[in-house]
C-alpha positions, 0 to 999 in steps of 0.5 A, spaced: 853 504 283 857 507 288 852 513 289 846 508 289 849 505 296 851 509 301 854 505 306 859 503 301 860 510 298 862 512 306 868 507 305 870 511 298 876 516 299 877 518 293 875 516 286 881 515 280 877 514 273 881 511 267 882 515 260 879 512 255 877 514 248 872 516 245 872 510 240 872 505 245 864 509 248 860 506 243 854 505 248 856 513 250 857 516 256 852 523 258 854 525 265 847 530 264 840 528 265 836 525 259 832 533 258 838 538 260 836 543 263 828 542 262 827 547 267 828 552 262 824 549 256 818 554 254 813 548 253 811 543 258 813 536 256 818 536 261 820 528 260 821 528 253 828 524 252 833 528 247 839 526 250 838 517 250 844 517 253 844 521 259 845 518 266 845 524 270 851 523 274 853 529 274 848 532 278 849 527 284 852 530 291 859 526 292 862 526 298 869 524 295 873 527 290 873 524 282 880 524 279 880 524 272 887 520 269 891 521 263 893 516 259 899 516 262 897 517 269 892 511 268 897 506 265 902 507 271 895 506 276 893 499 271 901 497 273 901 499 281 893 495 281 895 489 277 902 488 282 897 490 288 894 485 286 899 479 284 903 480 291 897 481 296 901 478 301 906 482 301 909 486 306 909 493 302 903 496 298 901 502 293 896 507 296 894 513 293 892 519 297 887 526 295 889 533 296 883 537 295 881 542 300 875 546 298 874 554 302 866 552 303 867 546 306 871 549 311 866 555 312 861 551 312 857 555 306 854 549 303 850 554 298 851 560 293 847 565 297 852 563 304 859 563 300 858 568 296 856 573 303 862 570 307 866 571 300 869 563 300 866 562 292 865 566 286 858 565 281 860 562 274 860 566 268 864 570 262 863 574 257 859 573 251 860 577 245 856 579 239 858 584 233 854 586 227 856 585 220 857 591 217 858 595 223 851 599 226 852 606 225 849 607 234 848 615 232 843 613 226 836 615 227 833 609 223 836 602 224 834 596 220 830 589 223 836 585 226 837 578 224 841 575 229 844 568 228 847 565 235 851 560 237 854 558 244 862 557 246 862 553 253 861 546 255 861 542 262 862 535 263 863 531 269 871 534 270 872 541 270 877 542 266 875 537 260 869 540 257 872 540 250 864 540 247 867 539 240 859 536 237 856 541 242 857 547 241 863 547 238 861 545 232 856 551 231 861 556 233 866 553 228 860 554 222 859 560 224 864 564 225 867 561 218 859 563 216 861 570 218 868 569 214 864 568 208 859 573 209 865 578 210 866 578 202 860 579 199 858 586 197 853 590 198 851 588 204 849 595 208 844 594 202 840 589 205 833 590 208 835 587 215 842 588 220 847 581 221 848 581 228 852 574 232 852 573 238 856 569 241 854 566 248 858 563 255 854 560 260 849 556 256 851 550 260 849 553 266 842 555 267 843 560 260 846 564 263 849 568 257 843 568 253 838 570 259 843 575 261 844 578 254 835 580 254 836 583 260 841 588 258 837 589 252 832 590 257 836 595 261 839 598 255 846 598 258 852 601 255 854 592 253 848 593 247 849 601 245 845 600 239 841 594 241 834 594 241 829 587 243 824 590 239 828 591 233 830 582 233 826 580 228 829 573 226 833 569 230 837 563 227 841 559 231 846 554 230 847 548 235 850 541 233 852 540 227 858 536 227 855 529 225 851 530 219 855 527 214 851 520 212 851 516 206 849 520 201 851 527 203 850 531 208 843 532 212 841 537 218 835 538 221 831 544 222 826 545 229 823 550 229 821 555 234 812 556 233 809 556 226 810 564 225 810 567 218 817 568 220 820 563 223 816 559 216 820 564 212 827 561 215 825 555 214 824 557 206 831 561 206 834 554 208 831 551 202 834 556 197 841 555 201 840 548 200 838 549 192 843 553 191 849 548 194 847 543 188 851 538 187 854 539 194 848 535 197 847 539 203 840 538 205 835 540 210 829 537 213 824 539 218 824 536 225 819 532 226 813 535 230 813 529 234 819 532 238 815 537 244 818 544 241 825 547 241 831 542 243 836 544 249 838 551 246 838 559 247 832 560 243 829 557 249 831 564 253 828 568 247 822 565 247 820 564 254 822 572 253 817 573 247 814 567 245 811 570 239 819 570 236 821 568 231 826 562 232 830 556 229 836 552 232 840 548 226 842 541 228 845 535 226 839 531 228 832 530 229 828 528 234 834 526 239 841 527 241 846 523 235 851 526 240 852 521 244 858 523 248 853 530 250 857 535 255 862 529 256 870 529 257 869 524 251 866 529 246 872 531 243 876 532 236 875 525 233 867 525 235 866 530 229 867 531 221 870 536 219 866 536 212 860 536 216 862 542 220 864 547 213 857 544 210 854 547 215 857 553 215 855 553 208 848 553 209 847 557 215 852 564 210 847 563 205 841 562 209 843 568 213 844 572 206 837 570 204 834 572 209 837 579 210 835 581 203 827 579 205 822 580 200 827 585 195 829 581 188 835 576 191 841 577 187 843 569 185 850 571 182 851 574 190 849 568 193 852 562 189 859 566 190 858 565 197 864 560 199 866 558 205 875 556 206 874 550 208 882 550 211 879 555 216 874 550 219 880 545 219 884 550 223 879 553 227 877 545 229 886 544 232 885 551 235 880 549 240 879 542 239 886 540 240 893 541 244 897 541 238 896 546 236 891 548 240 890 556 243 898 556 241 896 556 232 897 561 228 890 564 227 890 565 235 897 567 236 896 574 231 891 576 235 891 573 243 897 570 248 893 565 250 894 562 258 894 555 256 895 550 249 891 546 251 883 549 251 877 548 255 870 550 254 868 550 261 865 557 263 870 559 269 867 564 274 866 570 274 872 575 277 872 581 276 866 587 276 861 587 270 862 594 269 868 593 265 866 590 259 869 593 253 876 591 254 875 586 260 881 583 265 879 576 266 875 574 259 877 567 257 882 566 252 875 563 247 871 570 249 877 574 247 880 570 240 872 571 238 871 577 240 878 579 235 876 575 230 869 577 230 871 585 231 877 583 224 871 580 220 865 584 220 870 591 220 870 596 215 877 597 211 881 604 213 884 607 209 890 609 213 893 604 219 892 606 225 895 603 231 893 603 237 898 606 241 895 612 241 888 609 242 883 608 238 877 613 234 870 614 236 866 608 233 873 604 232 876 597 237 883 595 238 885 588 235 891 584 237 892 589 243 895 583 246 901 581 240 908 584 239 905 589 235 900 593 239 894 592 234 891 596 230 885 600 230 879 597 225 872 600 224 867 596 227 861 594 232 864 589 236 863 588 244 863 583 250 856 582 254 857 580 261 854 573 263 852 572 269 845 570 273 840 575 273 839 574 280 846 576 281 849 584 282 855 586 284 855 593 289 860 595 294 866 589 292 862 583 292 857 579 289 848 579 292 843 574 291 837 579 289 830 576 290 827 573 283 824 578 279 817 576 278 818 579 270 823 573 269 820 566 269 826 563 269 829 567 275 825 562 280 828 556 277 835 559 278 839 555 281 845 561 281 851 556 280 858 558 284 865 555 285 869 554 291 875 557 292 880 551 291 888 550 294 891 547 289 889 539 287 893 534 289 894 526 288 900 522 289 901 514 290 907 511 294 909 505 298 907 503 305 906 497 308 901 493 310 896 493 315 898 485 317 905 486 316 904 492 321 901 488 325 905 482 325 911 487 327 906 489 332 905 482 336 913 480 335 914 486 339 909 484 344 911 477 344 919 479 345 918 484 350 914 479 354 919 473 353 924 479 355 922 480 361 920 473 364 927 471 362 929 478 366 925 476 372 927 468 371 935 471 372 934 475 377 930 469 381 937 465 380 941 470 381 938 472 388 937 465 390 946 464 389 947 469 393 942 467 399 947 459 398 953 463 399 
């Protein structure tokens, strides 16, 4: 309403918004457009509806601030309102007031290019992470096909701070990380025709950032994919929303398909095996309806506006639009997800992933049917990142990181320090670093002898849990973080240039180049004041009693002159 009246918005100062559950958004509430980001989409019907219930809010300009308020916060607010109310000629009234002050409003640079040139903002990013299962001998002359599987950590919503994302994406990046769990335990793995490789990626939701990032390092064969080659990617399997399959009956995902290749036909059958074999579990996948224009909102958009010849599916929990009706809100959080929906998933994608990197060898059905995934770890992973009891501080994350918050956030952050420093970097969130620990624990090869990493760790060897009491130890593994940040960013001399767009990458002319201001503190407080009428009575009584003051004064005077001239 108040963006579609502009002479009523000049008359906002500020914003306060309740807190509400998710329960009580039973139409649903998406501040991002119907098609997210459809810039990006490789196909051209740009005005399909995936996301029914997006209003695109999120997207407007606001020339006030917008407060989210806790529970607490907002029955406090609801009492003030209602006494305001109640004694609306009273002398007294509660007022609020906003302390927000933004560096670009005061310099003036209302653009990305301007602020990052007088250096008052800084451009979103983080760091993706990607490890192969089992770790990739990078001296080795001959390298087998890689089956990347990929999931994204990062969410946004209307309100910074609030991007939980708990059905998109962090659904998928539970699965798989509980679907490498399970795959870490099968043998023979080294034996298979094709390499695991998972990626995780940061900045999706913001132009994918991560994704688009991740190929162009591959194209530029940095220090980030040692061992890494686009062409050696042969399938890619992605695991998008799956925290609301669970139906009457079971359990039921969709599989989109990425084109009609061989390959991507042949992820398509690796899920029906995996489903098969499930049984009495009822985990089913059905293809996507071919009434939906291509791929839905998702990283296998990057690769295939990269290689559309490439060979892609993306997992989720719905067909031909967003059952997520809370997508990339503050709502969707822990109660809009089942956890048995989640492990389903993860069971699925383990076995797939098995059939697929055995190719067309003989399928070892004893080695698939013992793949099982530890459904107490999808329940500890969901409190983890999820929840802020006991969020970021539980158990699985404290053996391997002293997190920064209890309470998590998805949100991507921005992008602090150099890129060049990617193996241990300073400024990783606490997501990108509890991944890369966890990622770097499953997929390492056991040492006979513990090493710690006091000493420092051998060649083809990384550090888990250098952050812990105990200093870590060094594990065999291939295990690294990816800078995620715009293609069109480079960072020289300190600070960070826009570059012009790259002709090569068609993605590189939609890009907006999305930065953050820096910020002073963020403040709201609420007290008392008086009321305008009552400054206003105050006023008039005053002006009245002066004036009665001195016409009393002058009438004295006048008596008192005229007693002294009859004397």
């Amino acid at each position: 309403m108040i963006s579609q009246d502009p002479l009523f918005a000049q008359n906002v100062a500020g914003v306060l918004v309740e807190s509400i559950g998710s329960q009580n958004m039973t139409s649903g509430f998406s501040p991002v457009e119907k098609f997210p980001q459809a810039k990006f989409a490789p196909y051209q019907n740009l005005s399909y509806v995936w996301n029914p219930a997006g209003s695109g809010i999120m997207w407007h300009r606001y020339n006030f601030p917008v407060f989210l308020l806790s529970a607490e916060s907002t029955s406090f607010v609801q009492e003030i309102v209602s006494k305001n109310e109640k004694h609306n000629d009273a002398y007294t009234k509660d007022v609020a007031e906003f302390g927000l002050v933004m560096h670009t409003t005061n310099a003036g640079t209302h653009d990305s290019e301007s602020c990052l040139k007088e250096q008052t903002c800084l451009p979103l990013g983080g760091y993706s992470v990607w490890s192969s299962l089992p770790p990739i001998n990078v001296s080795s002359v001959k390298h087998r096909p890689i089956l990347l599987a990929m999931v994204s950590q990062d969410s946004a919503s209307f309100f910074r701070d609030q991007s939980l994302g708990a059905d998109s994406p962090l659904s998928g990046l539970i699965a798989m990380l509980v679907a490498v769990d399970a795959l870490s335990h099968v043998n023979g793995l080294d034996e298979l025709q094709k390499q695991l490789l998972f990626v995780v990626f940061t900045g999706e939701a913001w132009g994918y950032l991560g994704s688009r990032r991740f190929l162009l390092e591959l194209d530029l064969g940095t220090d980030a994919v040692n061992g890494l080659n686009s062409t050696m990617i042969e399938q890619v399997l992605e695991i998008g929303s799956v925290g609301k399959g669970l139906g009457q009956g079971g359990t039921t995902f969709y599989a989109h398909p990425g084109g009609s290749s061989s390959g991507t036909k042949e992820i398509l059958s690796a899920f029906r095996t995996a489903s098969d074999s499930l049984g009495s579990d009822n985990v089913k996948v059905k293809t996507a309806d071919a009434s939906s224009p291509g791929v839905p909102p998702s990283s296998l958009m990057s690769f295939i506006r990269k290689n559309s010849s490439i060979s892609g599916v993306v997992l989720e929990d719905f067909d031909t639009s967003f059952t997520n009706r809370l997508y990339h809100s503050h709502l969707d959080d822990s109660s809009n997800i089942n956890s048995s929906s989640i492990a389903a998933a993860s069971a699925l994608v383990a076995r797939a992933l098995y059939v697929l990197a055995t190719g067309d060898a003989t399928l070892n059905l004893i080695e698939l049917n013992s793949i099982k995934v530890n459904v107490s770890l999808v329940e500890e992973l969901v409190r983890c990142l999820l929840t802020c009891e006991p969020g970021l501080s539980c158990g699985i994350i404290e053996d391997f990181i002293h997190s920064s918050n209890a309470c998590p956030s998805h949100y991507v952050g921005v992008f602090v320090d150099s890129p060049a420093n990617i193996q241990y970097p300073e400024y990783a969130d606490d997501t990108s670093r509890f991944i890369w620990n966890f990622l770097a624990d499953k997929t390492s090869i056991p040492k006979k002898n513990f090493s710690s990493c006091t000493g420092g760790c051998s060649n083809g060897e990384v550090c888990i849990g250098a952050e812990t009491s105990s200093g870590g130890k060094c594990v065999i593994s291939t295990t690294r973080y990816v800078p995620a940040y715009s293609t069109r960013l480079k960072f020289e001399g300190g600070s960070w240039h826009v570059m012009p767009a790259n002709a090569s990458d068609p993605l590189g002319s939609v890009d907006p180049i999305w930065t953050e201001s820096y910020w002073n503190t963020i403040g709201l407080r609420v007290y008392t004041v008086q009321s305008s009428a009552y400054d206003r009575l105050v006023l008039i009584t005053g002006v009245v009693l002066t004036v009665a003051t001195y016409t009393v004064a002058i009438a004295i005077r006048t008596c008192l002159s005229k007693a002294v001239k009859q004397d």
